[in-house]
C-alpha positions as CSV (number, residue, x, y, z in Angstrom):
1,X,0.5,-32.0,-1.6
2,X,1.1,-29.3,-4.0
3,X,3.4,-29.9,-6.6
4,X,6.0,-26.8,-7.5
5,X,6.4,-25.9,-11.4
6,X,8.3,-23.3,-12.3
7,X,8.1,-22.2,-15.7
8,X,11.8,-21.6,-17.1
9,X,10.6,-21.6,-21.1
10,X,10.1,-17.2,-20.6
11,X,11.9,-16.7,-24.0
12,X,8.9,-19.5,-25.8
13,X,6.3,-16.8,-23.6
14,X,7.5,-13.7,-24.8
15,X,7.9,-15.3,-28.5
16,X,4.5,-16.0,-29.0
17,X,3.6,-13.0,-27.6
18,X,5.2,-11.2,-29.3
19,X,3.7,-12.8,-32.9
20,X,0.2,-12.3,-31.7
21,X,0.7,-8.4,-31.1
22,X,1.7,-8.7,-34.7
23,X,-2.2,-9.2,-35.8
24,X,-3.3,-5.9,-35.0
25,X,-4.3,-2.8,-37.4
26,X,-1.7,-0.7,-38.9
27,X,1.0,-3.4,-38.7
28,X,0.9,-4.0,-42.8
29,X,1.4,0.4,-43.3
30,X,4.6,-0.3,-41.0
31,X,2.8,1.5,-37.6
32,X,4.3,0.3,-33.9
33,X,1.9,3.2,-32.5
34,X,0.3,-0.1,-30.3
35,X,-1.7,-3.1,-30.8
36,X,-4.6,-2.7,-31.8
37,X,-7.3,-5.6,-32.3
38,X,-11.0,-5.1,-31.7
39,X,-13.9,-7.4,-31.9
40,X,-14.2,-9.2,-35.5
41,X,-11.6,-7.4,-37.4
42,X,-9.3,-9.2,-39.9
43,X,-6.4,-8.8,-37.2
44,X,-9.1,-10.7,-34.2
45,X,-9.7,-13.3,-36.9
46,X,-5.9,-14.0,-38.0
47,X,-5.3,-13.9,-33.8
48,X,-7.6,-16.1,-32.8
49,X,-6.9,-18.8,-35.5
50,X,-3.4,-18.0,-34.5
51,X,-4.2,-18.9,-31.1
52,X,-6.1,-22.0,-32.3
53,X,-2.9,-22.9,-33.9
54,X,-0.6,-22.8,-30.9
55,X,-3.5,-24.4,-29.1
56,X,-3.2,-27.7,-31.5
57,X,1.0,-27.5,-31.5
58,X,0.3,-27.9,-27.2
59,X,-1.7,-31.4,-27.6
60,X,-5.2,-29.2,-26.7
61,X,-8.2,-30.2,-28.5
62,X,-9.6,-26.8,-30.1
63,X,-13.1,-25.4,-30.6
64,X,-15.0,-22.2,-30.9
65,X,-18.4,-21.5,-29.3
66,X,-21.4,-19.2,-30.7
67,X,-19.6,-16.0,-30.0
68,X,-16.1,-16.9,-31.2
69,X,-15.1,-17.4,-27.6
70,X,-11.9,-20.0,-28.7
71,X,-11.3,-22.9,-25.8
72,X,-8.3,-25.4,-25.4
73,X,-9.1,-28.0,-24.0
74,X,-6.4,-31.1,-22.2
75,X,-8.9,-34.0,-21.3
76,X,-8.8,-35.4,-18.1
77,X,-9.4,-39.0,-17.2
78,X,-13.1,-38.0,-15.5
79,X,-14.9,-36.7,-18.5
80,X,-18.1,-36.1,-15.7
81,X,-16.2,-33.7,-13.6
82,X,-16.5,-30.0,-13.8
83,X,-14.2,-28.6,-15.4
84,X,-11.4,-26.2,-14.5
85,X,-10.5,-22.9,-16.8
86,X,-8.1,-20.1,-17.3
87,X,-7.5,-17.6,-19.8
88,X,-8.3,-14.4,-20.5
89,X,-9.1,-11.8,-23.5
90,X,-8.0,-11.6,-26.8
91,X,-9.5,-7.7,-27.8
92,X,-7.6,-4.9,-27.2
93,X,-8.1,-1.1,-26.7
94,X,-7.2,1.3,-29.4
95,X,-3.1,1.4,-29.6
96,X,-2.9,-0.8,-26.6
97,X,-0.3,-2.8,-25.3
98,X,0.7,-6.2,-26.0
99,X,0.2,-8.0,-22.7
100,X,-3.6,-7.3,-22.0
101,X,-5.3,-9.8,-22.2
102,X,-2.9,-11.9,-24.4
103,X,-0.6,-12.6,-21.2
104,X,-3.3,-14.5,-19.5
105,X,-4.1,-16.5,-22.5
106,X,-0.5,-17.8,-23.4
107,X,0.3,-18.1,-20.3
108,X,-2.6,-20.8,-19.8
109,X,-1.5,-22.1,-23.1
110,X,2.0,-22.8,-21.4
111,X,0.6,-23.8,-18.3
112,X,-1.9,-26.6,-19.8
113,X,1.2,-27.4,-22.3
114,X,3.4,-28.1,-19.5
115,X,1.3,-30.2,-17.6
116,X,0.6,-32.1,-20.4
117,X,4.1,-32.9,-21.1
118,X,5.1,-33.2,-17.6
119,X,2.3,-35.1,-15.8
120,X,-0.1,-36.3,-19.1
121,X,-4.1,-36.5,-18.2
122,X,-5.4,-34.6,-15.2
123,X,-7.5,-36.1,-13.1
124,X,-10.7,-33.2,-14.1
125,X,-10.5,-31.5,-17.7
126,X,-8.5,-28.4,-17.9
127,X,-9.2,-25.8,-20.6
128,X,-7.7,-22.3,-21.5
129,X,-10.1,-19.7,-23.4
130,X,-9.6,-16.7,-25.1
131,X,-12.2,-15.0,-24.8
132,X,-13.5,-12.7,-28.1
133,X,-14.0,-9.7,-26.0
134,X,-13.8,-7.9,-23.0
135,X,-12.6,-4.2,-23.5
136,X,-15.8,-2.3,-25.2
137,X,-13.4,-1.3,-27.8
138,X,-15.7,-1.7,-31.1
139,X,-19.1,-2.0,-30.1
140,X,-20.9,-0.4,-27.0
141,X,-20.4,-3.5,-24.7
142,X,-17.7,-4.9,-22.6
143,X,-17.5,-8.7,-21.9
144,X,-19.1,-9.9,-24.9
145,X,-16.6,-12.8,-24.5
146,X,-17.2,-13.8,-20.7
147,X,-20.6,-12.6,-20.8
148,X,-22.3,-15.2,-23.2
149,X,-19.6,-17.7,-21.8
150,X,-21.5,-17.6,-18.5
151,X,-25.0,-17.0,-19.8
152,X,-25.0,-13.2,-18.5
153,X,-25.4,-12.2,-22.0
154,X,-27.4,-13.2,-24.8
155,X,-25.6,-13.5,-28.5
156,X,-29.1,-12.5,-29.5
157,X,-29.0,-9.0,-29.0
158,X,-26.2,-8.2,-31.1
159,X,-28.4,-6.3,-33.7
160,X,-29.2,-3.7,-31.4
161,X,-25.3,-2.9,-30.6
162,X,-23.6,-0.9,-33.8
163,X,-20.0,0.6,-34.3
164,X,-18.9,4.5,-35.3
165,X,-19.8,3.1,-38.8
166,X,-23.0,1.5,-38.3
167,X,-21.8,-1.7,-38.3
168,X,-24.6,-4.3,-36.0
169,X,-22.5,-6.8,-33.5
170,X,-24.7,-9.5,-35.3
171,X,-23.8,-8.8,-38.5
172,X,-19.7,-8.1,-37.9
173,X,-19.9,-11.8,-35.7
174,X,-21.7,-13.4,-39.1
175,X,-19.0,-12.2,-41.0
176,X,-16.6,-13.3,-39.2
177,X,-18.3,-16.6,-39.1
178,X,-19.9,-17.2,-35.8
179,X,-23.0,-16.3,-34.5
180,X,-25.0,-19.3,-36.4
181,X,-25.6,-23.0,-35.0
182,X,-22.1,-24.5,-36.0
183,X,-20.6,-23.3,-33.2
184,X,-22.6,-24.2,-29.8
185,X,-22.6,-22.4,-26.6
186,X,-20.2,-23.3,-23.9
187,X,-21.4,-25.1,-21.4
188,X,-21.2,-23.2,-18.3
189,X,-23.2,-25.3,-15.7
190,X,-19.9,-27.4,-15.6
191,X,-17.2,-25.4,-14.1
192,X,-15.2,-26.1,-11.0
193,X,-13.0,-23.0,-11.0
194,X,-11.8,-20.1,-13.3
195,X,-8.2,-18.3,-13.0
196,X,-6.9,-15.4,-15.0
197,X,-3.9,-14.5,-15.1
198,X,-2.9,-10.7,-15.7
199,X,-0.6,-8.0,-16.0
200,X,-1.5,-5.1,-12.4
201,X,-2.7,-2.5,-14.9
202,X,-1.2,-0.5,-11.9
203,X,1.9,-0.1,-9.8
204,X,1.6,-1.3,-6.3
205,X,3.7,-4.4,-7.0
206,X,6.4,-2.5,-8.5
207,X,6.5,0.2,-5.9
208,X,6.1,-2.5,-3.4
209,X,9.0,-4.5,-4.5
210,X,6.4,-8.1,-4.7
211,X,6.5,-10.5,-7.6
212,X,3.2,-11.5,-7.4
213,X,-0.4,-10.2,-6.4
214,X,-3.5,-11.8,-5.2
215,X,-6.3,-10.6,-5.9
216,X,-9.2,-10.6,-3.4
217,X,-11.9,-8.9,-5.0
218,X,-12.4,-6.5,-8.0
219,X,-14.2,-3.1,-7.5
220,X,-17.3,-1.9,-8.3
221,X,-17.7,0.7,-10.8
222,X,-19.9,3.5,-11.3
223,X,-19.8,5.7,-14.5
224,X,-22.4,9.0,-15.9
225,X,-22.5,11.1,-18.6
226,X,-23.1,14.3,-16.7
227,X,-24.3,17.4,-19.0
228,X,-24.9,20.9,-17.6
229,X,-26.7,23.5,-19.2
230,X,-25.8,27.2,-19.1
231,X,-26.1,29.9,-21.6
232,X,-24.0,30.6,-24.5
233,X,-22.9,34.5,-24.6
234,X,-20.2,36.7,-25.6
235,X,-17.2,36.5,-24.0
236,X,-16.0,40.1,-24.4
237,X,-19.4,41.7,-23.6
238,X,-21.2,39.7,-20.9
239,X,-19.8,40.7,-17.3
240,X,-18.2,38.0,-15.1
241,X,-21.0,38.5,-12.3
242,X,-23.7,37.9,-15.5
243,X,-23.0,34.8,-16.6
244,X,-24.1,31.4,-16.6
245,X,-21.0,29.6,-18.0
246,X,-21.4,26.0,-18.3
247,X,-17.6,25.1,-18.6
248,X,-16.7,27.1,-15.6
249,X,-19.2,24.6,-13.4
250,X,-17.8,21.3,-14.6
251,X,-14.6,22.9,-13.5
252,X,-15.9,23.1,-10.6
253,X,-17.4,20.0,-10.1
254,X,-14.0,18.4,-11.5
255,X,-11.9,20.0,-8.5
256,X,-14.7,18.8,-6.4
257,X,-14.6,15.5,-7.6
258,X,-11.0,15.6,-6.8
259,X,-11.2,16.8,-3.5
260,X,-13.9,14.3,-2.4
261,X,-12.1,11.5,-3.6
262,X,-8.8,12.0,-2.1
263,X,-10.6,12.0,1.3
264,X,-12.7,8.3,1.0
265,X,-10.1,5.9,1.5
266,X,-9.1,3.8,-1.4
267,X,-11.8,5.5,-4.1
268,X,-10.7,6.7,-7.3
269,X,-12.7,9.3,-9.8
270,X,-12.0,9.9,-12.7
271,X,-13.5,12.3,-15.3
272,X,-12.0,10.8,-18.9
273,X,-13.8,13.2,-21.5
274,X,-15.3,16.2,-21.5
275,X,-16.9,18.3,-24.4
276,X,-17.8,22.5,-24.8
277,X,-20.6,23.2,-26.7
278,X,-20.2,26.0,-29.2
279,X,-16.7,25.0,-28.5
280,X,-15.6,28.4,-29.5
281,X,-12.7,30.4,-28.2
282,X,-14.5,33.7,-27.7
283,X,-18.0,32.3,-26.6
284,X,-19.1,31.3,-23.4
285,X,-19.9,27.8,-23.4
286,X,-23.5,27.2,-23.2
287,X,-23.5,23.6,-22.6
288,X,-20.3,21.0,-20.7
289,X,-20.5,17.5,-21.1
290,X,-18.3,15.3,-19.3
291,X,-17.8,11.4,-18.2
292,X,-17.1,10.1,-14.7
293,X,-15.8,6.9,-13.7
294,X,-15.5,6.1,-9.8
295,X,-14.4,3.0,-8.2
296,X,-14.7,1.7,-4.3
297,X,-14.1,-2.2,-3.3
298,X,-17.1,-1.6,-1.0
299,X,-20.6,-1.7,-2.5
300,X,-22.0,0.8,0.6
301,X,-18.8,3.2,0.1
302,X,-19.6,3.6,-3.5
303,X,-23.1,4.0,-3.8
304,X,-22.7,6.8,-0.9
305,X,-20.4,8.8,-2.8
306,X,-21.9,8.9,-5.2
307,X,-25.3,9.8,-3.8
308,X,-23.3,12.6,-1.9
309,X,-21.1,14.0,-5.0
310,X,-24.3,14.2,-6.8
311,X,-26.0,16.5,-3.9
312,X,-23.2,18.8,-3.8
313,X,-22.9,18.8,-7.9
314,X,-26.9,19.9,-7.7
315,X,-26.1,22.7,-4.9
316,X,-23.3,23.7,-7.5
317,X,-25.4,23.7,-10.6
318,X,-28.4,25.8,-8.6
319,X,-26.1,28.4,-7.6
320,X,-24.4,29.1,-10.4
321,X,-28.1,29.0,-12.5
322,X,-26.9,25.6,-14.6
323,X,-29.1,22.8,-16.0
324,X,-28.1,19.6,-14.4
325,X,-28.7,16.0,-16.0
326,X,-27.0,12.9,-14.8
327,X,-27.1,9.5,-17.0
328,X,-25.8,6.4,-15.5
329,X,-24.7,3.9,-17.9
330,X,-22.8,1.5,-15.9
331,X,-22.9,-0.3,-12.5
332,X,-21.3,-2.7,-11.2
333,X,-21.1,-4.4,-7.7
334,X,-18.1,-5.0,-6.6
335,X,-17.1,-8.9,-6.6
336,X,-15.1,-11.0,-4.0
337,X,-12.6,-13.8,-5.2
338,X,-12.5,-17.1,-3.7
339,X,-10.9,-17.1,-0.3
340,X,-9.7,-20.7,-0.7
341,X,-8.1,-20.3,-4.3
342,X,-6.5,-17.2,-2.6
343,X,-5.2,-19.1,0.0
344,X,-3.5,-22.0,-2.4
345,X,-1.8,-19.0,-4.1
346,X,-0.3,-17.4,-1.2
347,X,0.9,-21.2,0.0
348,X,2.1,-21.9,-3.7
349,X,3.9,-18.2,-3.3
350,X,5.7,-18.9,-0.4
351,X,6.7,-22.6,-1.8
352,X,8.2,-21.5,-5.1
353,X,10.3,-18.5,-2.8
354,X,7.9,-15.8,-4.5
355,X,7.1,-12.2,-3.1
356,X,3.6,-11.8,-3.1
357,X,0.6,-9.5,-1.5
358,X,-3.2,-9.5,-1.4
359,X,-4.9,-6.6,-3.3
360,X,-7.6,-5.2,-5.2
361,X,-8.0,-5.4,-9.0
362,X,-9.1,-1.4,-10.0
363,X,-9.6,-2.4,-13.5
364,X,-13.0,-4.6,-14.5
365,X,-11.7,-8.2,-15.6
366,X,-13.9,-11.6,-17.5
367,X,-12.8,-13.2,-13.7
368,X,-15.9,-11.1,-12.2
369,X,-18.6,-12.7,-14.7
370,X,-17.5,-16.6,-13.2
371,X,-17.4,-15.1,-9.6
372,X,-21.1,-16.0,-9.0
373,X,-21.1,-19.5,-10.8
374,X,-17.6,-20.9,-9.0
375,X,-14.6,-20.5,-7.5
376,X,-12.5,-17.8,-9.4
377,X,-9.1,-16.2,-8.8
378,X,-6.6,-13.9,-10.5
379,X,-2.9,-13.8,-10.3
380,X,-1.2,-10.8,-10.7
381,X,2.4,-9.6,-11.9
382,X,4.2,-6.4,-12.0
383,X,3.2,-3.6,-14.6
384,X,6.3,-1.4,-15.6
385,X,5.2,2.1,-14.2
386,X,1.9,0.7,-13.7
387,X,1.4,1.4,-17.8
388,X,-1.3,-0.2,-19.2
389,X,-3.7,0.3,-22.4
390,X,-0.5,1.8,-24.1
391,X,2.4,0.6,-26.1
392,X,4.5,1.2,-23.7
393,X,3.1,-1.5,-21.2
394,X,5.7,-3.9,-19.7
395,X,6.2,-6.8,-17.5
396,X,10.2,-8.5,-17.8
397,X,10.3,-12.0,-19.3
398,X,11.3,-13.0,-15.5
399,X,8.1,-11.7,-14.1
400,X,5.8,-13.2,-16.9
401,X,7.4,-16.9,-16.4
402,X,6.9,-16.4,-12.3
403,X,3.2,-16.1,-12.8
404,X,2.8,-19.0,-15.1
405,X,4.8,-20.9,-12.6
406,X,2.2,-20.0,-9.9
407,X,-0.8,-20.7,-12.1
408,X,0.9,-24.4,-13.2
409,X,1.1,-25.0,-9.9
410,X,-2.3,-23.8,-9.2
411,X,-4.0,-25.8,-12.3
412,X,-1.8,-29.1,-11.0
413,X,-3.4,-28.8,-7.6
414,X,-6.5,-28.3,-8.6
415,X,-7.0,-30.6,-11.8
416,X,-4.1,-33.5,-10.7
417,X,-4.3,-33.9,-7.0
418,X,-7.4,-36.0,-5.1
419,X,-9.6,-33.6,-3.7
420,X,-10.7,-30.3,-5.1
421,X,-9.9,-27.9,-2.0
């Protein structure tokens, strides 16, 4: 049981990824500042047709769905059983790397071409997506792509979501073409397993000296707008022990943040922007807006963190005489990934003579959204540095071709083989 592929085609890999970084912004004005491709842009367009392309050229029959979601799909001889996917996400960040996202998607391309060419029909249908979205880059929303995919999001509500130019969602997916009743939703109610494939995002394989990483759950995330309220005064004429300087509390509650954090095991926090209001160099500020982001692979750690930062941060603001206001905008839970699809990767792992460890995803992934409807997994490789979201992101051609040999051999098990373990 368990047949071994490895993937030896890494130049064909890199090759095609390399041509669909190409569809990104900037690239006709000559700028290599990064890739940058969000939500129904000319460059998501081209890539995605692109993509449908390189689909056709691997014997996959092609379709979009509602939302522009792009599937592959390799027929199996059972046309009533559920159906097995991988892929991954075809938007990127602003000036973002060329392996987000894209890796998982050609990777599945080469996977499902191999198997095709190798073994013909699977027993169950295997399909590789691309999904339209997952980043939040354009529009504020993250998973458009996974989300309608799984019936977590409705297409619907697209007119309420606009870009920095007043675009609507709705109307940038109608342009684009999608978004009407050509292009159906996918049916989700018939899936026996999702599994992404992806760069770390981080460095603990590289520093660890493993080729390839398991991922057993992906953490829950917590993020606030936090705005505190002082008074805006002069900064030559108001004495230190008068003030009520905004920026000097969010300083404080930054090196609090920090301090906190670094004692609850495994739970990072982050504050990503902040903003002084008059913003002035010889004012006080009057009013500090910042962001926070904190992460915890356990649901109880998390939400007592925060419930304890939040205390200190109000005995902070009340003795310094600040204005407080928190504004959650995101939570999620953190989700577990199938112990049985982790445990035919850490077989297939030690079959194919591959380093390996289990690990937490820190980054949000489409894998969570499947989590509750069936079995999902996510194969990790080595991120040079542990750079990610930049143009300097990088993962060797060897190290790209070992995790398409471990999802091949994943997808054969799972779509070729007798039973569906």
């Amino acid at each position: 049981m368990g047949e071994l592929i490895r993937f030896e085609k890494s130049s064909e890999l890199c090759r095609l990824i390399d041509t669909l970084a190409e569809f990104s912004e900037g690239q006709e004005n000559g700028d290599n500042a990064g890739v940058t491709r969000l939500l129904y842009t000319k460059p998501w367009i081209e890539a995605q047709y692109f993509l449908a392309e390189t689909m056709k050229d691997a014997g996959l029959e092609v379709r979009f769905d509602k939302v522009g979601n792009l599937i592959g799909r390799l027929a199996g001889k059972d046309p009533g059983a559920p159906v097995i996917l991988t892929g991954s996400h075809v938007d990127t960040v602003r000036n973002g790397g060329k392996l987000d996202g894209a890796y998982g998607i050609i990777g599945g391309i080469a996977a499902l071409k191999h198997l095709k060419e190798t073994y013909g029909a699977p027993a169950r249908t295997l399909e590789v997506v691309s999904f339209c979205e997952e980043e939040g880059s354009r529009f504020p929303i993250a998973y458009w792509g996974s989300g309608n995919m799984t019936g977590q999001l409705d297409g619907r509500n697209g007119h309420e979501l606009k870009d920095s130019e007043g675009i609507s969602l709705q109307s940038a997916m109608e342009t684009s073409g999608f978004g009407s009743g050509e292009h159906p939703n996918y049916a989700q109610g018939k899936l026996a397993a999702f599994v992404e494939l992806h760069i770390e995002q981080g460095v603990i394989l590289e520093r660890m000296a493993k080729q390839i990483g398991i991922v057993e759950a992906i953490v829950g995330q917590r993020r606030y707008s936090v705005t505190l309220r002082g008074e805006a005064n002069h900064a030559g004429t108001t004495p230190m022990n008068m003030r009520s300087d905004a920026m000097a509390g969010a300083a404080e509650f930054i090196v609090r943040l920090e301090l906190l954090a670094t004692r609850a095991a495994s739970l990072v926090a982050t504050v990503g922007r902040i903003q002084a209001t008059p913003n002035i160099p010889n004012v006080i500020p009057g009013t500090v807006e910042f962001t926070l982001d904190i992460r915890h692979d356990n649901e109880g750690t998390l939400s007592w963190f925060c419930d304890y930062l939040f205390q200190e941060y109000e005995d902070i603001a009340n003795r310094r005489g600040l204005a407080l206001v928190v504004t959650p905008w995101l939570a999620t839970t953190p989700v577990p990934m199938s112990k049985a699809l982790a445990g035919q990767i850490e077989q297939l792992c030690g079959k194919l003579s591959l380093t390996h460890r289990r690990m937490f995803s820190g980054a949000g992934h489409d894998a969570q959204l499947f989590a509750g409807l069936c079995p999902t997994a996510m194969i990790f490789v080595p991120s040079k540095a542990g750079i990610s979201h930049s143009p300097e992101e990088y993962s060797s051609p060897e190290q790209l071709a070992d995790g398409v040999s471990v999802l091949a051999s994943l997808l054969h098990e799972l779509a070729y083989e007798e039973q569906l373990t």
